[in-house]
DONU-459756 format. One record per residue (C-alpha): z negated, y, x. Coordinates in Angstrom, 3 decimals, decimal comma. Layout:
<rs>
> z_y_x
> Z_Y_X
...
</rs>
This chain:
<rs>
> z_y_x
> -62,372_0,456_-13,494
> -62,286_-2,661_-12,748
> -60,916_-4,706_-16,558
> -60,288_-8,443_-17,223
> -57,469_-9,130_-19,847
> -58,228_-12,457_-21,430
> -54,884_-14,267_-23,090
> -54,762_-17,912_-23,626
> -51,201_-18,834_-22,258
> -49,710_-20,879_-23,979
> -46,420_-19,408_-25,537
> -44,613_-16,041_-24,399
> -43,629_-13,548_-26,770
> -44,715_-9,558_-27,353
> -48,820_-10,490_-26,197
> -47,629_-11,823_-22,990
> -44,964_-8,982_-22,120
> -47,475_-6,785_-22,744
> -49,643_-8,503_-19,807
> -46,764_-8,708_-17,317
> -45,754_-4,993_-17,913
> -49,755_-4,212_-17,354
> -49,365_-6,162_-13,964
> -46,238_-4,537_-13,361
> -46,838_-1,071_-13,975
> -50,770_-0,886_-12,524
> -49,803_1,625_-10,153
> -48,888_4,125_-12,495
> -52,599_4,239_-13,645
> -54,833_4,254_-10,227
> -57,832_3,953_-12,662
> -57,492_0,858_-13,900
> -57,624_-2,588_-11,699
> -56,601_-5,282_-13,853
> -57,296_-9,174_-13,711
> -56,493_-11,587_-15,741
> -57,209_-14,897_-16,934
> -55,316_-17,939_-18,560
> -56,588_-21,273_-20,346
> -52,909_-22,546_-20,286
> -50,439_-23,165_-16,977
> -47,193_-21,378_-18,513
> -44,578_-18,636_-17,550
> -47,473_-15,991_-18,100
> -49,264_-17,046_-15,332
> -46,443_-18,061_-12,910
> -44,562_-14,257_-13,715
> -48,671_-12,993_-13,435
> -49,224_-14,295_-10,011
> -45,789_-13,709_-8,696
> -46,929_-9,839_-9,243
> -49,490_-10,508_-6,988
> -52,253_-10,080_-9,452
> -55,647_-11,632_-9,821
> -54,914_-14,609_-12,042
> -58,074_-16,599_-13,590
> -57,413_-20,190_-15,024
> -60,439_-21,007_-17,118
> -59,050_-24,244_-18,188
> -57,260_-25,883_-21,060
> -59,419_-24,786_-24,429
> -59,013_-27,253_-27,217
> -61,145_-26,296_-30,441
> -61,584_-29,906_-31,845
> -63,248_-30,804_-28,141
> -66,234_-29,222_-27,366
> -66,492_-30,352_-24,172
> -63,464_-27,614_-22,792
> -64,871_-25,139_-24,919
> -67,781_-25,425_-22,815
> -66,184_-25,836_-19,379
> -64,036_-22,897_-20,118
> -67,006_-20,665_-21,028
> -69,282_-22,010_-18,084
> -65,764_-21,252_-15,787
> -66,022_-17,381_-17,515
> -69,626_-16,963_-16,603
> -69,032_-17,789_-12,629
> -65,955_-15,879_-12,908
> -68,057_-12,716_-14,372
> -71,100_-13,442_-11,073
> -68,672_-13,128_-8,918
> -66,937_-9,973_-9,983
> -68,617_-7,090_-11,327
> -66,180_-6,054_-14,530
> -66,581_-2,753_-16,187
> -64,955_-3,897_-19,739
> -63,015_-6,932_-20,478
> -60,205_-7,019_-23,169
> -59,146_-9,893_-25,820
> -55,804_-10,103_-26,741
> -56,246_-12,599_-29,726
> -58,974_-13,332_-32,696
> -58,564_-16,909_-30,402
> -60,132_-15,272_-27,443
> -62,129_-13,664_-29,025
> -63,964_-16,699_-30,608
> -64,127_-18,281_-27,650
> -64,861_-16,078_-24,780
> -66,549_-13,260_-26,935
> -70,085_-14,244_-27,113
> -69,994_-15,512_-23,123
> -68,949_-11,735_-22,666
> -71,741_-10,633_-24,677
> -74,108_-12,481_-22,758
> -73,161_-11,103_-20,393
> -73,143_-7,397_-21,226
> -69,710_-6,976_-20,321
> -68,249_-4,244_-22,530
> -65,308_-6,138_-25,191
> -62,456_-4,567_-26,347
> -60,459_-6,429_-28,553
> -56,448_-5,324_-28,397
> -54,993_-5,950_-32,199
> -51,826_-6,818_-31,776
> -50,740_-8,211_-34,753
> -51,059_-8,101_-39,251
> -54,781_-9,530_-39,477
> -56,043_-11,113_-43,153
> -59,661_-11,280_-41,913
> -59,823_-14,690_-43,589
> -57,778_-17,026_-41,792
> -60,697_-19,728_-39,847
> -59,935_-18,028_-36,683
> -60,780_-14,321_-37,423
> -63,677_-15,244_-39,531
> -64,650_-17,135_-36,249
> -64,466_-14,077_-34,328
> -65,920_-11,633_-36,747
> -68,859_-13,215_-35,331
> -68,689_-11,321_-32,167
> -68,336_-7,526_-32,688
> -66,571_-5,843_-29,955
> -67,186_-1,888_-28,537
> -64,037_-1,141_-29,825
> -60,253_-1,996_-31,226
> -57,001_-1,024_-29,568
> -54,347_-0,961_-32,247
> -50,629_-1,436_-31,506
> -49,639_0,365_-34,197
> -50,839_2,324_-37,078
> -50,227_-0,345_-39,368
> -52,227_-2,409_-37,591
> -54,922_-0,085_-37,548
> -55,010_0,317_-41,353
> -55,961_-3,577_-41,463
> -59,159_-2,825_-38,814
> -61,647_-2,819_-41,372
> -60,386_-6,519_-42,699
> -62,410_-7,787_-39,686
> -64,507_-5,230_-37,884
> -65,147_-2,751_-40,898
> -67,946_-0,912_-38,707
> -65,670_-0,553_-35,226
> -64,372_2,127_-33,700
> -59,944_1,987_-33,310
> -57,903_3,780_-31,579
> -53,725_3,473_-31,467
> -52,353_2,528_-28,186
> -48,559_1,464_-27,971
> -47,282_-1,026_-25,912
> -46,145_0,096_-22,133
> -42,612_-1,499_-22,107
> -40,264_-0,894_-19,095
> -37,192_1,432_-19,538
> -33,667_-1,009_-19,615
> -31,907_-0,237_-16,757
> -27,588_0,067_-17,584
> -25,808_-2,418_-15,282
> -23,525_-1,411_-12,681
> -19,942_-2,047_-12,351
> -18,670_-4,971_-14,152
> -22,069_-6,807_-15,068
> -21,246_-6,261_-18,874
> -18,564_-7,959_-18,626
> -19,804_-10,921_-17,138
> -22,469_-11,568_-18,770
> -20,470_-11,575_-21,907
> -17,991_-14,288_-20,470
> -20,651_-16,549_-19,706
> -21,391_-16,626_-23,032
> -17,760_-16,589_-24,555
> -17,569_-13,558_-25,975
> -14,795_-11,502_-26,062
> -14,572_-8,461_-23,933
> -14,101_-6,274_-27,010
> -16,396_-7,767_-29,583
> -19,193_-6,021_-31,221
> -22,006_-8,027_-30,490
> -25,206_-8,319_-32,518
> -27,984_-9,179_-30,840
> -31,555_-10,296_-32,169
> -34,503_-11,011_-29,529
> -37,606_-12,671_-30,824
> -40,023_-15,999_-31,226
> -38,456_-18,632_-32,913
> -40,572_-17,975_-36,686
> -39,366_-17,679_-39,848
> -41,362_-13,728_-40,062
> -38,751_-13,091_-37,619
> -36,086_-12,873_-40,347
> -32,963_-15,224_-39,206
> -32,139_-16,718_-42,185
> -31,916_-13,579_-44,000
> -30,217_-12,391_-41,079
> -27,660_-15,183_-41,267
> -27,475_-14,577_-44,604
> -26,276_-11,035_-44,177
> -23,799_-11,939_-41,794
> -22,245_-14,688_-44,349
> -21,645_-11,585_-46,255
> -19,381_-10,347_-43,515
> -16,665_-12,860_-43,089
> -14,021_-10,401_-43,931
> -15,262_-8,337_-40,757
> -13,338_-9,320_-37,321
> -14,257_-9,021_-33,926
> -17,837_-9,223_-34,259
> -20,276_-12,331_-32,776
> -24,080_-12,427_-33,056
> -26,359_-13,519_-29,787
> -29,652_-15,190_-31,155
> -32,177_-15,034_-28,009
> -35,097_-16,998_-28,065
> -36,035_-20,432_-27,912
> -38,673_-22,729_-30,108
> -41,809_-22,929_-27,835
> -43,674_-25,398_-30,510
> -42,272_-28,634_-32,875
> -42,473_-26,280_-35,671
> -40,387_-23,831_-34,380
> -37,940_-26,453_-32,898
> -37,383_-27,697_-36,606
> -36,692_-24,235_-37,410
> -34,100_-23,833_-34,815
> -32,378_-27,086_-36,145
> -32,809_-25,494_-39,547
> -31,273_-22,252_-38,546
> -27,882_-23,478_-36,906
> -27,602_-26,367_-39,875
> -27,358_-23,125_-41,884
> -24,859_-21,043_-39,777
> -22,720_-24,522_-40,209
> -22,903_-24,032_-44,100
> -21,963_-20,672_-43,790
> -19,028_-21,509_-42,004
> -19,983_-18,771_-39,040
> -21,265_-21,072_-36,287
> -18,609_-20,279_-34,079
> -19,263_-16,272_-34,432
> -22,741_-17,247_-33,211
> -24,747_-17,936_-29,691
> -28,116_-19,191_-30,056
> -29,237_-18,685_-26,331
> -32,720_-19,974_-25,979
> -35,468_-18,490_-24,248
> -33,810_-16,172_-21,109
> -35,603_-14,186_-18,773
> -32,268_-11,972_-17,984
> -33,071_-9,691_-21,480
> -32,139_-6,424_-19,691
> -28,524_-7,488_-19,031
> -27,964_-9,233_-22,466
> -29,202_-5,636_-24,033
> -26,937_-3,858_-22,512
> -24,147_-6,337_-23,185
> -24,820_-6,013_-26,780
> -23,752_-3,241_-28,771
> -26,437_-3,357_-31,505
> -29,722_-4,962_-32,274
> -30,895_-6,892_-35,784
> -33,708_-8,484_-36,758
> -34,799_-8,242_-40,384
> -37,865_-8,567_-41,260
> -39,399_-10,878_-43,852
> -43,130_-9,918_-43,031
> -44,587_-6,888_-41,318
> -44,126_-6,755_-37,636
> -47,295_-5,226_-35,676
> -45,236_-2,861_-33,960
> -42,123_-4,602_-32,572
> -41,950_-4,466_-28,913
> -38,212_-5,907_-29,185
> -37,425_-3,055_-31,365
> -38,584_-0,245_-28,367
> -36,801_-2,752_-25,442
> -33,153_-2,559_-27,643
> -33,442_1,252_-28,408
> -34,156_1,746_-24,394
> -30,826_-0,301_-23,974
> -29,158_1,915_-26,261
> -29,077_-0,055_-28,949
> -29,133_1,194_-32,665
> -31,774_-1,133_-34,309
> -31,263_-2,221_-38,252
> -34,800_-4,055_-39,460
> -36,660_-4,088_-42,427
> -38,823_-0,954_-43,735
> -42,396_-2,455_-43,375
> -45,179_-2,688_-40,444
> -44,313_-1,366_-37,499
> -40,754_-1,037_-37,411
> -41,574_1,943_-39,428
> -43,438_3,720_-36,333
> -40,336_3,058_-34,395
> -36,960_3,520_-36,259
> -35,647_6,652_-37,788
> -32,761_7,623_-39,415
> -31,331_9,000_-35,744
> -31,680_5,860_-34,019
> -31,113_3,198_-36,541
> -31,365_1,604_-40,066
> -34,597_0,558_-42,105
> -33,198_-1,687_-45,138
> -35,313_-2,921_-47,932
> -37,375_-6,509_-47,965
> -35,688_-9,396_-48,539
> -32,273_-7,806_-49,178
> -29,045_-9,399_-47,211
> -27,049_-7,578_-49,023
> -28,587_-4,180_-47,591
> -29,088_-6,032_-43,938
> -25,309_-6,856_-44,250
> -24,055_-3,189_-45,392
> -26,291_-1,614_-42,333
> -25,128_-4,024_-40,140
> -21,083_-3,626_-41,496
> -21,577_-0,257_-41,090
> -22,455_-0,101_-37,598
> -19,905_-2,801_-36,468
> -16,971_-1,075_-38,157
> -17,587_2,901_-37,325
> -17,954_3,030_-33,633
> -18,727_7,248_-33,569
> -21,741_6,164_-36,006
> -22,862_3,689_-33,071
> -22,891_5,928_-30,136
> -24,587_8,533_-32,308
> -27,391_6,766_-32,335
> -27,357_4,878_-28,905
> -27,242_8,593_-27,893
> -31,057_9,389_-29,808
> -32,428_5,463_-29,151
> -32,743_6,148_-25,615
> -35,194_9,533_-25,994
> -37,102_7,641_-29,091
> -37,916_4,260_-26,647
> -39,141_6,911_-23,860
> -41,258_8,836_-26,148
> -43,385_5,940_-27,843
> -43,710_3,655_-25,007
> -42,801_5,113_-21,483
> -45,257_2,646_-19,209
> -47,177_5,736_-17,399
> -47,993_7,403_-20,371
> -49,489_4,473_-22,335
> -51,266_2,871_-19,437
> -52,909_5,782_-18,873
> -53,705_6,063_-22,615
> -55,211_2,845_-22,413
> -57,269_4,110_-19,378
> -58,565_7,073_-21,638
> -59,635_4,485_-24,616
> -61,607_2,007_-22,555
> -63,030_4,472_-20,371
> -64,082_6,233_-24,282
> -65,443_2,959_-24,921
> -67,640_2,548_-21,934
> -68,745_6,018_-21,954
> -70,234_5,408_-26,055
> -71,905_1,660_-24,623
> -73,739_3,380_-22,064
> -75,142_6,411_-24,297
> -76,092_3,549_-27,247
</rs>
């Protein structure tokens, strides 16, 4: 099958991983040949083509100017008479909108890949309820329980993310990487991955970690840079705040890195709590593959993905509770490597790349099949 993943490319977070690991991984799944497409020049596309994919750039899409809406659909249709596609995958209530009804037109089977919490009423998704696709890939079962807020009639199925197993560096790479970013050889380190938004849960995790001033030896790697003015305010916000709390120098806020593997397995445990519902949490799956104990909040996805043997749900909105989990794995080292022991075997078992891609495979071929008896 031949399948065309439409993403806009503009920022990099879980949506685009998800592509790269697609590209990545496409030999593990002989029945899928994937292409994809971009509206946006970015590190998607450049990490995309240096896979040696099929990479379509459909143009820059701005809403308020009709004129690239239409380029970018008119760029879609050649691209779909030149190659024959047997379904064709959105990755956003964005693409949707925009490239759905070109699709459509085209009898090209859609799929459209939920990857996130959906309202149905934000201007976007009631946008794309207008096109109704074959079928919805869920990331998680929480996402699939919100389905019927925008396609109440569609067909879903659950399909976690593929993500790569973390690889443990050899020799002395732990080491190093944590004296590049002065840390102490024998610190605990903290680590949170993620977008620069406020869902993301920094302040509460910063609040938490206020709470632990009386703990030594412990520093706290932020990864993850602001990709958008909003989020660069936020980043100014966040370290103004770790000055008031008088911990700025136990932290690192690194910026966006494309070394994640070897700062995982530099770390020694992985935060990020929380303050809205996480579709599933692809950050979550990359620590516990590192070996990582995770500590997030109890809602969305996290809850598909961390148990009692591999980490620590805490309640909503509660530092206190994020700062006891995370005391509690920073002081009792035989409670750590308990659970690095089981994070390993839980990462492998939602997300290992072969199984899921060729889950996918058995969802869109599903999808095709039910088109072509309609």
């Amino acid at each position: 099958m031949r399948i065309l993943h439409i993403c806009s490319g503009n920022l990099y977070g879980g949506v685009e991983t998800i592509q790269v690991t697609l590209a990545r991984y496409r030999g593990e799944c002989a029945e899928i040949e994937p292409h994809f497409t971009v509206c946006f020049e970015g590190r998607l596309s450049q990490e995309l083509q240096a896979l040696d994919v099929p990479v379509h750039n459909l143009g820059i899409v701005r809403v308020r100017n009709p004129i690239s809406l239409w380029t970018a659909r008119r760029r879609l249709r050649e691209l779909l008479s030149r190659w024959r596609f047997d379904a064709a995958i959105c990755h956003s209530s964005w693409t949707v909108a925009i490239f759905g009804p070109t699709l459509k037109l085209a009898r090209v089977p859609l799929l459209f890949w939920l990857h996130g919490e959906t309202s149905g009423t934000h201007w976007l998704e009631r946008w794309a309820k207008r096109t109704r696709p074959q079928k919805v890939i869920c990331c998680s079962k929480f996402t699939q329980g919100l389905v019927s807020k925008l396609y109440p009639t569609v067909k879903s199925e659950v399909v976690y993310a593929p993500v790569p197993p973390v690889v443990k560096p050899e020799g002395s790479q732990r080491l190093t990487s944590r004296r590049e970013l002065n840390t102490p050889d024998d610190a605990v380190v903290i680590m949170q991955l993620s977008r620069m938004e406020s869902l993301k849960g920094h302040l509460l995790h910063l609040d938490a970690l206020a709470r632990m001033g009386d703990v030594p030896d412990w520093i706290c790697w932020f990864v993850g840079g602001a990709q958008r003015p909003a989020e660069e305010r936020y980043l100014e916000h966040l370290k103004r705040t770790a000055d008031q709390y008088g911990i700025a120098h136990r932290l690192r806020f690194l910026g966006n890195r494309t070394d994640i593997s070897q700062l995982l397995t530099a770390a020694d445990l992985f935060c990020q709590p929380n303050i809205g519902a996480e579709g599933f949490g692809i950050a979550f799956i990359e620590a516990l593959s590192a070996g990582l104990p995770v500590i997030t909040t109890a809602i969305g996805g996290g809850l598909e993905i961390v148990d009692s043997n591999c980490g620590i749900l805490t309640p909503p909105n509660n530092a206190a509770a994020v700062a006891a989990a995370i005391r509690s794995l920073v002081t009792r080292s035989e409670l750590r490597v308990a659970m690095s022991n089981a994070a390993r075997a839980r990462a492998r078992e939602l997300c290992e790349p072969s199984q899921q891609l060729n889950r996918l495979s058995d969802v869109i071929q599903s999808a095709i099949a039910r088109r072509n008896a309609a």
